[in-house]
Backbone as CSV, one residue per row, in Angstrom:
resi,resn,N_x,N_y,N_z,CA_x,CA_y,CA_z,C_x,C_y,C_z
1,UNK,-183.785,-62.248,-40.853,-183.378,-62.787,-39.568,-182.340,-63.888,-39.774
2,UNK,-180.931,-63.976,-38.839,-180.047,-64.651,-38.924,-180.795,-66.025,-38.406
3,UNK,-179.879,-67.242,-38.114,-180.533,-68.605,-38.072,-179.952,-68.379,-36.816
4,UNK,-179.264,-67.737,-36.292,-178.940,-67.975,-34.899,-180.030,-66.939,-34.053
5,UNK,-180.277,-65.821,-34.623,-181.683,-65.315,-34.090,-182.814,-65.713,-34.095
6,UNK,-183.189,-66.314,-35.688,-183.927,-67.469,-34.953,-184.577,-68.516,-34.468
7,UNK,-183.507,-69.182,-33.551,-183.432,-70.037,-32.630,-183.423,-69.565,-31.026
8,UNK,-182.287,-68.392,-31.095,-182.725,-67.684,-30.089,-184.266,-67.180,-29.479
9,UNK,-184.903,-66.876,-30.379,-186.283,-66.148,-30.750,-186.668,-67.570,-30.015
10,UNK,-186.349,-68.478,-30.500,-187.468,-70.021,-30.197,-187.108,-70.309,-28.739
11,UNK,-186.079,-70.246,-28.691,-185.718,-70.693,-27.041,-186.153,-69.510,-25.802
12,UNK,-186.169,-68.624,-26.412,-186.554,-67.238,-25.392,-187.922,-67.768,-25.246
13,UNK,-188.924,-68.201,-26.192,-190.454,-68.522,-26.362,-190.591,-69.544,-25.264
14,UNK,-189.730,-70.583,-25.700,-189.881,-71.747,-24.916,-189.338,-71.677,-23.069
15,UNK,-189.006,-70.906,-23.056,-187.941,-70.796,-21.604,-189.321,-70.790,-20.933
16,UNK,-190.502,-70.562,-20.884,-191.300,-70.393,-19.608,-192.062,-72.168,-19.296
17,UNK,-192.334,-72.540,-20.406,-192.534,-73.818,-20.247,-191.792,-75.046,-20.102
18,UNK,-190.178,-74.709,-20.253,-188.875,-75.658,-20.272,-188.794,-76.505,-19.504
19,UNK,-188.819,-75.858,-18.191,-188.853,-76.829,-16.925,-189.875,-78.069,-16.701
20,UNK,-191.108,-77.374,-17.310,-192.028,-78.718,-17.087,-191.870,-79.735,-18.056
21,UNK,-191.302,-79.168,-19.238,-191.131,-80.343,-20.254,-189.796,-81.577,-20.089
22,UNK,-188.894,-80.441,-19.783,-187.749,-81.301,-19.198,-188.124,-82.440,-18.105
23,UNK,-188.950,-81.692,-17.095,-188.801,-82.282,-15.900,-189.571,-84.232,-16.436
24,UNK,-190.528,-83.934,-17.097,-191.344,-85.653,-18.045,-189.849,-85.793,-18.517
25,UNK,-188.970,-85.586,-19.260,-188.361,-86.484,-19.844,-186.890,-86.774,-18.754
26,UNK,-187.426,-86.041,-18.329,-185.652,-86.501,-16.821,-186.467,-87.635,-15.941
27,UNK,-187.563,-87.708,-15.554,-188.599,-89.308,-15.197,-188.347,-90.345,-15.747
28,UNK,-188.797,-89.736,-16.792,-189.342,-91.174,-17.586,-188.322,-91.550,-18.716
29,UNK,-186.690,-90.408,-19.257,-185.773,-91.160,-20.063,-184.623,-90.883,-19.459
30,UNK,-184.108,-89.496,-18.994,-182.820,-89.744,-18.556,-182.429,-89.917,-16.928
31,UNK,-183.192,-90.228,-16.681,-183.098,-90.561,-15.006,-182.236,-89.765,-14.195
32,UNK,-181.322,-90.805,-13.690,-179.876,-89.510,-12.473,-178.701,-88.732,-13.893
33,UNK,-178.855,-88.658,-15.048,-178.079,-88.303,-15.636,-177.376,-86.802,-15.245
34,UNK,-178.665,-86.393,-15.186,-177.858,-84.864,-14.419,-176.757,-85.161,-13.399
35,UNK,-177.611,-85.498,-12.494,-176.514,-85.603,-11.047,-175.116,-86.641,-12.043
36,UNK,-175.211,-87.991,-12.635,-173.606,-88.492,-12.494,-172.863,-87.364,-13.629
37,UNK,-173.271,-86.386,-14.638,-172.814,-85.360,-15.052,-171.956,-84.887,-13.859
38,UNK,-172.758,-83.436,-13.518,-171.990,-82.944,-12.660,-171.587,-83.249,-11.342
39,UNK,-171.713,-84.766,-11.162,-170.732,-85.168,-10.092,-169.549,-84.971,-10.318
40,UNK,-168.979,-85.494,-11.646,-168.069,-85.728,-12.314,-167.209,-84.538,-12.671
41,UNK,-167.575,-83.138,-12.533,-167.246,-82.102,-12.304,-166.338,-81.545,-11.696
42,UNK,-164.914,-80.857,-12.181,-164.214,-80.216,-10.984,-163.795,-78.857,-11.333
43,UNK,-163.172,-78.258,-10.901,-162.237,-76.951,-10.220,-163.047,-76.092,-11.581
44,UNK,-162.521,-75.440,-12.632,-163.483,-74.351,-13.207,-164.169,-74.838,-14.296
45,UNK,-165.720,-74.424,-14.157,-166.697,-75.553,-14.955,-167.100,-74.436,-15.257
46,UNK,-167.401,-74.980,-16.983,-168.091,-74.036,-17.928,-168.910,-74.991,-18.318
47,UNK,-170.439,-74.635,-18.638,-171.718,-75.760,-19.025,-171.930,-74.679,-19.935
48,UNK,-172.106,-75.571,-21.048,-172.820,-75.133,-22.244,-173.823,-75.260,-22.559
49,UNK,-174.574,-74.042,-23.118,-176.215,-74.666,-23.029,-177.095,-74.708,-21.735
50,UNK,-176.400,-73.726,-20.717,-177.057,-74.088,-19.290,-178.551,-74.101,-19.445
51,UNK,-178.859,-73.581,-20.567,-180.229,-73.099,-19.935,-181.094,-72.716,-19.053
52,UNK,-182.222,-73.105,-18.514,-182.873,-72.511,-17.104,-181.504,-72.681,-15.750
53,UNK,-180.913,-73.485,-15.529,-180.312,-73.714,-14.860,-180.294,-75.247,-13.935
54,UNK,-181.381,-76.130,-14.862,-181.455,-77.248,-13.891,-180.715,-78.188,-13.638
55,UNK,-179.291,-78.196,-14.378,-178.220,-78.881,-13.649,-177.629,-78.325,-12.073
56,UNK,-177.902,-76.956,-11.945,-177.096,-76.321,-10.875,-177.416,-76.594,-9.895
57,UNK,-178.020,-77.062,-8.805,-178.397,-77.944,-7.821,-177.046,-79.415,-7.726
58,UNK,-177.063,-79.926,-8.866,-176.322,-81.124,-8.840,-174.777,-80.890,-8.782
59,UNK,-173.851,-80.586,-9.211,-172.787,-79.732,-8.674,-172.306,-79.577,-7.573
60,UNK,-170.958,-80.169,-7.813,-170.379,-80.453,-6.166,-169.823,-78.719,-5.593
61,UNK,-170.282,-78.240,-4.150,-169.802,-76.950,-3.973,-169.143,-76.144,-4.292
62,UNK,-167.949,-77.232,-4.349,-166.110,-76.244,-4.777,-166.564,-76.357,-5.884
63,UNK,-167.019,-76.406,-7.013,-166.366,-75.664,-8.079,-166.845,-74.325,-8.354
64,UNK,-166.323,-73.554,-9.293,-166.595,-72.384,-9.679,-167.133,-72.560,-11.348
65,UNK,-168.478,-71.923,-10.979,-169.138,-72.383,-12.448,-169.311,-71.141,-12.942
66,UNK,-169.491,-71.747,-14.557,-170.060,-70.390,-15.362,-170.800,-71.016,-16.491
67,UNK,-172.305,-69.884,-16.833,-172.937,-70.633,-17.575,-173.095,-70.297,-18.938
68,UNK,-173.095,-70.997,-19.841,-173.534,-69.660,-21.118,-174.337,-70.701,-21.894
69,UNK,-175.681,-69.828,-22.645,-176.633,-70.031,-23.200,-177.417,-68.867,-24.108
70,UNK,-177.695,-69.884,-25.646,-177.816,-68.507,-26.863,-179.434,-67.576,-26.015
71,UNK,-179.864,-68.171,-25.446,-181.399,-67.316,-24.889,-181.806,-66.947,-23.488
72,UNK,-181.514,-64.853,-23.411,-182.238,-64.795,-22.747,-182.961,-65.343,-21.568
73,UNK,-183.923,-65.586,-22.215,-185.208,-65.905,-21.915,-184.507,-67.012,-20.761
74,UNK,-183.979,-68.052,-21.252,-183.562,-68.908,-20.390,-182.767,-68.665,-19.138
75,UNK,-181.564,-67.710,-19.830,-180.672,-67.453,-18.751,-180.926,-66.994,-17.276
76,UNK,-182.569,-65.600,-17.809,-183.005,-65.523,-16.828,-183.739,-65.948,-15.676
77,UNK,-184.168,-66.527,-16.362,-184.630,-68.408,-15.727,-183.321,-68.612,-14.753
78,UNK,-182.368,-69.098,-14.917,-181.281,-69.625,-14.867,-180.999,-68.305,-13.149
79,UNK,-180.600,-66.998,-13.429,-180.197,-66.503,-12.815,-181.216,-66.533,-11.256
80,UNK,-182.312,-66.630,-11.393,-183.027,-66.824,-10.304,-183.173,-67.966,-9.608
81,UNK,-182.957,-68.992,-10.794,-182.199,-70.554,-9.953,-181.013,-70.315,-8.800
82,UNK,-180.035,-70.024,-9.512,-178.775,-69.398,-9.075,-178.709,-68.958,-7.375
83,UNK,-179.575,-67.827,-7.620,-180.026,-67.006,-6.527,-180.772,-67.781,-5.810
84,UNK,-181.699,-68.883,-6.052,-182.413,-68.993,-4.916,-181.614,-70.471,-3.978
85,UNK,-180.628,-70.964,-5.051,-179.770,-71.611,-4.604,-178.847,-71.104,-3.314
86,UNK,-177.939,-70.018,-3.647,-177.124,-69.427,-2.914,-175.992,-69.718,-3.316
87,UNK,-175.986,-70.328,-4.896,-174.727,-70.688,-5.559,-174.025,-69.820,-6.291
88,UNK,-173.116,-69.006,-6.563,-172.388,-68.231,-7.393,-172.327,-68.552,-8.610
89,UNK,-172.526,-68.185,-9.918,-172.422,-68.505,-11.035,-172.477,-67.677,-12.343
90,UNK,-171.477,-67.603,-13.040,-170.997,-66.216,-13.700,-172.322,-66.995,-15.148
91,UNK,-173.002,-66.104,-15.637,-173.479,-66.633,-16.795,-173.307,-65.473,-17.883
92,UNK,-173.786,-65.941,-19.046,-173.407,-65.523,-20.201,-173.976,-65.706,-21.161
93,UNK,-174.423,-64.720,-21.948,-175.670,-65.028,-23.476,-174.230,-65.278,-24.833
94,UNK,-174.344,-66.374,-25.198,-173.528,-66.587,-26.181,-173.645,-67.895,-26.919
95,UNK,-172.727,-67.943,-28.017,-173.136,-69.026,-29.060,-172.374,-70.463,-29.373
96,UNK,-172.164,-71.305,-28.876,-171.765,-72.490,-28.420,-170.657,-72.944,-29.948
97,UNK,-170.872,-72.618,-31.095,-170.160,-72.268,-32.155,-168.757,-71.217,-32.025
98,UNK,-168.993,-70.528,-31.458,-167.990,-69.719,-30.581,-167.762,-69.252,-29.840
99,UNK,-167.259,-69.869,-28.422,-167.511,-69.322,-27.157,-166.717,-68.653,-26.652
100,UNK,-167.050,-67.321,-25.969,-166.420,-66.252,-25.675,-164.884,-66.327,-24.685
101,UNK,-164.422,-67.497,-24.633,-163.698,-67.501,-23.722,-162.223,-68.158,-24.532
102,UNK,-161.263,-67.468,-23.505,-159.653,-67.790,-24.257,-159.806,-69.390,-24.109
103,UNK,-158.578,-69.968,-25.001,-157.991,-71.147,-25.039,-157.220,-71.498,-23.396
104,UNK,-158.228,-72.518,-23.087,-157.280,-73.805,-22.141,-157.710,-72.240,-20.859
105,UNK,-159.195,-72.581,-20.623,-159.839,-71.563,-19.586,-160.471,-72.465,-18.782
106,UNK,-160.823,-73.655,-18.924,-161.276,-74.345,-18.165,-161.441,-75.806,-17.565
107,UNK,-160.853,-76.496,-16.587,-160.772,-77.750,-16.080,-161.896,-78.828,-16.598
108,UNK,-162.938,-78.475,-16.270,-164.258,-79.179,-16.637,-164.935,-78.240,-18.118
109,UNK,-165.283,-78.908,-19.070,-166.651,-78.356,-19.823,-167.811,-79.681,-19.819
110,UNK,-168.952,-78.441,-19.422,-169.863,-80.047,-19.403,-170.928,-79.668,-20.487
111,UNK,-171.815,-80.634,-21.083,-172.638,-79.822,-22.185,-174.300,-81.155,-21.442
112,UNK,-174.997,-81.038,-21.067,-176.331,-82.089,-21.009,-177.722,-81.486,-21.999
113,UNK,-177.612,-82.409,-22.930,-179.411,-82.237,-23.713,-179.172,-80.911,-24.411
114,UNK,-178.046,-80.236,-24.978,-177.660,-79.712,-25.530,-177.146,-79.984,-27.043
115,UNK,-176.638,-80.818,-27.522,-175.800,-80.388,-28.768,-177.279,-81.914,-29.502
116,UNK,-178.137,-82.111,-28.983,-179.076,-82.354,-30.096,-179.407,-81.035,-30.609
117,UNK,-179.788,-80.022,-30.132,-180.164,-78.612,-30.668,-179.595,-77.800,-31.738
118,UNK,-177.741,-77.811,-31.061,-176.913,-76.972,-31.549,-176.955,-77.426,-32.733
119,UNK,-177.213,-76.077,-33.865,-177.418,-76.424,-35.431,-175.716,-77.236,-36.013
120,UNK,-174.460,-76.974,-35.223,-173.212,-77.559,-36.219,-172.909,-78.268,-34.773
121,UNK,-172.988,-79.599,-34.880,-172.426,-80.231,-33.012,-171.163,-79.936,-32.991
122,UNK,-170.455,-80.528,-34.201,-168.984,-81.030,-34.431,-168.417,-79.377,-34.479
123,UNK,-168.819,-78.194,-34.728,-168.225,-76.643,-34.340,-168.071,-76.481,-32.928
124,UNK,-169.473,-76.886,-32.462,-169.404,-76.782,-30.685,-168.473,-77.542,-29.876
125,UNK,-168.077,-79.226,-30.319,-167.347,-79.917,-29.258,-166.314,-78.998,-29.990
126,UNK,-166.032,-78.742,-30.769,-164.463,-78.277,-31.233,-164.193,-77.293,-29.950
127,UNK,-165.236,-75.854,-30.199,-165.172,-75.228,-29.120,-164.926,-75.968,-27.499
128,UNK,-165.395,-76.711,-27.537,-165.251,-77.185,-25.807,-164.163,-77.582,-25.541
129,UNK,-163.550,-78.437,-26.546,-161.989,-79.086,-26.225,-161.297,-77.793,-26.219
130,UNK,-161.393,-76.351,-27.090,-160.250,-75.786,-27.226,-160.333,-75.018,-26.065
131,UNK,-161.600,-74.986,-25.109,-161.323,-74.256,-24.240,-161.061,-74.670,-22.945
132,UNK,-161.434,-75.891,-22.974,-160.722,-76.934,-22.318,-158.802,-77.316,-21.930
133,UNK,-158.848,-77.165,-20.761,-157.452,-77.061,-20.144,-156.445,-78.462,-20.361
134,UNK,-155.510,-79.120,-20.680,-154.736,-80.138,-20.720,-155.365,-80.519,-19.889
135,UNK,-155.707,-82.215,-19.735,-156.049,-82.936,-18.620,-156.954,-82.888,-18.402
136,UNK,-157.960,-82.115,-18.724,-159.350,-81.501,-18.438,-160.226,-82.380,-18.774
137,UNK,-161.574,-82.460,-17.985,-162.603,-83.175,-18.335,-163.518,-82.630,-19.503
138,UNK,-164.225,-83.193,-20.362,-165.007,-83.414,-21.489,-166.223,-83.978,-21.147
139,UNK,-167.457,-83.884,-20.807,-168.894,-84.210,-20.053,-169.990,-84.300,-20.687
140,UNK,-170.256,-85.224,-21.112,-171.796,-84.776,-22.561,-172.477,-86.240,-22.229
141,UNK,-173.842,-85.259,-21.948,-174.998,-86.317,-21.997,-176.051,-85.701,-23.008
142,UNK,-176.357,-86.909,-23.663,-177.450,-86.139,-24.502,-178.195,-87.677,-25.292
143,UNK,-179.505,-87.753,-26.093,-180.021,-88.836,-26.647,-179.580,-88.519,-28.031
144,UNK,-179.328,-90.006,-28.389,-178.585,-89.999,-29.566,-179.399,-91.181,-30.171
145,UNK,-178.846,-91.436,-31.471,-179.286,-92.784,-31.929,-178.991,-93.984,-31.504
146,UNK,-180.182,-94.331,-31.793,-180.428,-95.574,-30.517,-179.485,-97.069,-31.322
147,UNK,-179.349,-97.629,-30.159,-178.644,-99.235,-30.902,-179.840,-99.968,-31.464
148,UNK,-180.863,-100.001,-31.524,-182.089,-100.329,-32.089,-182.783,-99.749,-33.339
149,UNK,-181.949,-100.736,-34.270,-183.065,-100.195,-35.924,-184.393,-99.775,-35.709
150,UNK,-184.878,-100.714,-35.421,-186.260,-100.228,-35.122,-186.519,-98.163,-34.864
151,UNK,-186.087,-98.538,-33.551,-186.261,-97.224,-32.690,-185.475,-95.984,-33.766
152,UNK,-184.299,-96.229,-34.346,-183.809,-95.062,-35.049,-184.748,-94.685,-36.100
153,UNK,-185.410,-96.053,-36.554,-186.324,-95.681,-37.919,-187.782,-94.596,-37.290
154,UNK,-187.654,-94.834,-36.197,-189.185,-93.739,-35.366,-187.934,-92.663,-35.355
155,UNK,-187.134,-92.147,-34.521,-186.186,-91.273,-34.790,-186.592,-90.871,-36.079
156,UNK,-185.842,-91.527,-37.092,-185.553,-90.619,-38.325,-186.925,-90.126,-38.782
157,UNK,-188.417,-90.618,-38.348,-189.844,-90.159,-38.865,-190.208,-88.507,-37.721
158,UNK,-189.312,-88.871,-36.331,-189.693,-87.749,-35.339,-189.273,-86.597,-35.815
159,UNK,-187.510,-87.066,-36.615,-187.009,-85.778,-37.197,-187.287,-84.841,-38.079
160,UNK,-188.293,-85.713,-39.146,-189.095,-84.921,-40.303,-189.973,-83.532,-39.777
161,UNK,-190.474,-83.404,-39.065,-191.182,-82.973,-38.203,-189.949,-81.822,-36.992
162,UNK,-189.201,-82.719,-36.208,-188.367,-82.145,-35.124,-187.430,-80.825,-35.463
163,UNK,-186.801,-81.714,-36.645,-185.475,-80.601,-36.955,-185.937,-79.306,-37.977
164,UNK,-187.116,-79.053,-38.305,-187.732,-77.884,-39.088,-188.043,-77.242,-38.208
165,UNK,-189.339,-77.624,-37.252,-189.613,-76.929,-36.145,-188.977,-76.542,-35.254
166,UNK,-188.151,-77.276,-34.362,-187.658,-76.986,-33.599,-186.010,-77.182,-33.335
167,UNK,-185.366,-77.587,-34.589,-184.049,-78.139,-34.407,-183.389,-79.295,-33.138
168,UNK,-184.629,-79.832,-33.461,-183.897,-81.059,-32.630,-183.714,-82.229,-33.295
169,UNK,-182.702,-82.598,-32.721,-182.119,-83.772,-33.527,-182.099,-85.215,-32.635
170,UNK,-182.284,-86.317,-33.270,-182.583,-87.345,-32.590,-181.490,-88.665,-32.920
171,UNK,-180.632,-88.253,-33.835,-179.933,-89.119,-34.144,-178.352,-88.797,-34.094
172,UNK,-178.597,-87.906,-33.448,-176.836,-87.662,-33.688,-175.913,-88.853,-32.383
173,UNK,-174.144,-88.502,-32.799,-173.796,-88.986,-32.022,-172.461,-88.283,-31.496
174,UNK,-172.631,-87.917,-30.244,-171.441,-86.809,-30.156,-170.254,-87.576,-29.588
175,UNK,-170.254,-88.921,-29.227,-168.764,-89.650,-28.924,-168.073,-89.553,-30.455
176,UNK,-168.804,-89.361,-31.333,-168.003,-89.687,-32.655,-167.286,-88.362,-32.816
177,UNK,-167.692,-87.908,-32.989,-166.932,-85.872,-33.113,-166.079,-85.987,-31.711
178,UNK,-166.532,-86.521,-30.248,-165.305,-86.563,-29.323,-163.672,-87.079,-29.672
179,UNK,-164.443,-88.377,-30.826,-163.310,-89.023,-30.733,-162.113,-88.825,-31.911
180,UNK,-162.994,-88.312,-32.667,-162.003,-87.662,-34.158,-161.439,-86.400,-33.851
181,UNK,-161.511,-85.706,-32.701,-160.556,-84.717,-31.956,-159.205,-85.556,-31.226
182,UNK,-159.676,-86.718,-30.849,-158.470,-87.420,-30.605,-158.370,-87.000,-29.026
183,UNK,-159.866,-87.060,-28.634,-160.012,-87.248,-26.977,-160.138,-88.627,-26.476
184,UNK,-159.308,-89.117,-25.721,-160.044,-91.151,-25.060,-160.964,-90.497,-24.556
185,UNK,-162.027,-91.561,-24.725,-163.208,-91.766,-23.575,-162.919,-92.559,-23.197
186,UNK,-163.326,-91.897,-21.090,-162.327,-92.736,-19.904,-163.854,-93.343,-19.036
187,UNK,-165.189,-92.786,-19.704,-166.351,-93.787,-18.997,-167.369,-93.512,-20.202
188,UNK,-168.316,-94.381,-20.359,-169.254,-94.106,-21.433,-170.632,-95.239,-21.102
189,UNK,-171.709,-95.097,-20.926,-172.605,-95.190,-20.481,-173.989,-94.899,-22.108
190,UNK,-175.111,-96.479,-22.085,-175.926,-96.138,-22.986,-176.837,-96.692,-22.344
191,UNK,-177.912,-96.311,-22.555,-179.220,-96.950,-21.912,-180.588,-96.672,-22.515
192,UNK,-181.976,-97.273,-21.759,-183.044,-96.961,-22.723,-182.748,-97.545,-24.151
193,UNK,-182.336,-98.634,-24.688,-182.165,-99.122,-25.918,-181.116,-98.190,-26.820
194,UNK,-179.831,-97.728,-25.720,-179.220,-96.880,-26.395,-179.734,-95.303,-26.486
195,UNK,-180.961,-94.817,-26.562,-181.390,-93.208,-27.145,-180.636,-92.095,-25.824
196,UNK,-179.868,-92.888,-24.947,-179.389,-92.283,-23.696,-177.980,-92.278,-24.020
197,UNK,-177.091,-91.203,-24.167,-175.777,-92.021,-24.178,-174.598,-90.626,-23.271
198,UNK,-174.246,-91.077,-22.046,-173.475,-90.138,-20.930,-172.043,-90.812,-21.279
199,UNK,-170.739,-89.623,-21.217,-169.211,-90.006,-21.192,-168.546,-88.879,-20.861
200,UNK,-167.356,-89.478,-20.308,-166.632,-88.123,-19.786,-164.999,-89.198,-21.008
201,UNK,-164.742,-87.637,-21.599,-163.450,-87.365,-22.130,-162.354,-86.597,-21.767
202,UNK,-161.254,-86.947,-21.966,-160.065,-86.078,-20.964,-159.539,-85.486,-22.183
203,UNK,-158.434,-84.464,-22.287,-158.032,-83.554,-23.041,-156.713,-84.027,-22.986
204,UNK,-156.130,-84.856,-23.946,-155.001,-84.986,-23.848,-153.573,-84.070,-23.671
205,UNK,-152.684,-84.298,-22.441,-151.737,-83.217,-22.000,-150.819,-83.047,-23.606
């Protein structure tokens, strides 16, 4: 079995219980992060990692979204969100390492609670900028390492444990891979002692 099967395999498993697990940690750590995400959103939005679909509610009308995510399991999740919304939304089973879509396809890419997972981050933002349009927004929320020694040193003990089982990662930091592409960050936001960290990057013309 490839490593991208499985993970797939793991996330298809997990898709029935996702929502409730998410829903404890959108309480109690990342609060409105969803919503100032895709507020921030415009004209053709590609989300990476959609998973079940629980950003899609937050999303301002006009845009035209599309979702793609390595599982199944999730997407279909996702598509009945969709539907019971009344929102249009093209989705897609694919691998965030290489995403199926031409160069400079899209205005917005947004990625939330995603690229702790993704096994190479710095392959994935690559992907997002390149498919990302001049001028285009850059959108990533996700928990990263915290500004607190302390707290990273529980991090680095969660990970012993996290990143075997389940590939999650607790310490990464994806403004750093934003910024060695040679994107400005034009808002950036940390909270919770730092383990929170939201920014939108533009794609230089």
């Amino acid at each position: 079995m490839t490593k991208a099967e499985r993970w797939r395999r793991y996330w298809d498993r997990k898709s029935p219980k996702y929502d409730a697990e998410m829903g404890v940690w959108d309480r109690r750590l990342f609060g409105d992060s969803r919503e100032w995400a895709c507020g921030r959103a415009t004209g053709e939005v590609l989300e990476v990692a959609a998973g079940t679909g629980l950003n899609f509610p937050h999303y301002p009308a006009e845009v035209t979204l599309t979702g793609l995510d390595l599982s199944e399991g999730m997407l279909a999740i996702a598509r009945d969100r969709a539907r019971g919304l009344g929102r249009p939304v093209t989705l897609r089973e694919g691998d965030a390492h290489r995403l199926p879509f031409a160069e400079a396809s899209f205005d917005t890419v947004l990625c939330t609670f995603g690229l702790c997972a993704i096994p190479d981050p710095a392959a994935a933002v690559g992907e997002m900028v390149r498919v990302l349009r001049p001028g285009g927004r850059l959108i990533l929320v996700d928990h990263v390492a915290s500004s607190s020694r302390i707290v990273r040193g529980l991090q680095w003990l969660v990970e012993l444990a996290s990143v075997p089982l389940a590939g999650e990662h607790f310490r990464r930091r994806p403004r750093k891979l934003v910024e060695a592409l040679g994107l400005p960050v034009e808002q950036r936001e940390r909270f919770k002692l730092g383990v929170v960290e939201r920014l939108v990057a533009r794609k230089v013309s």
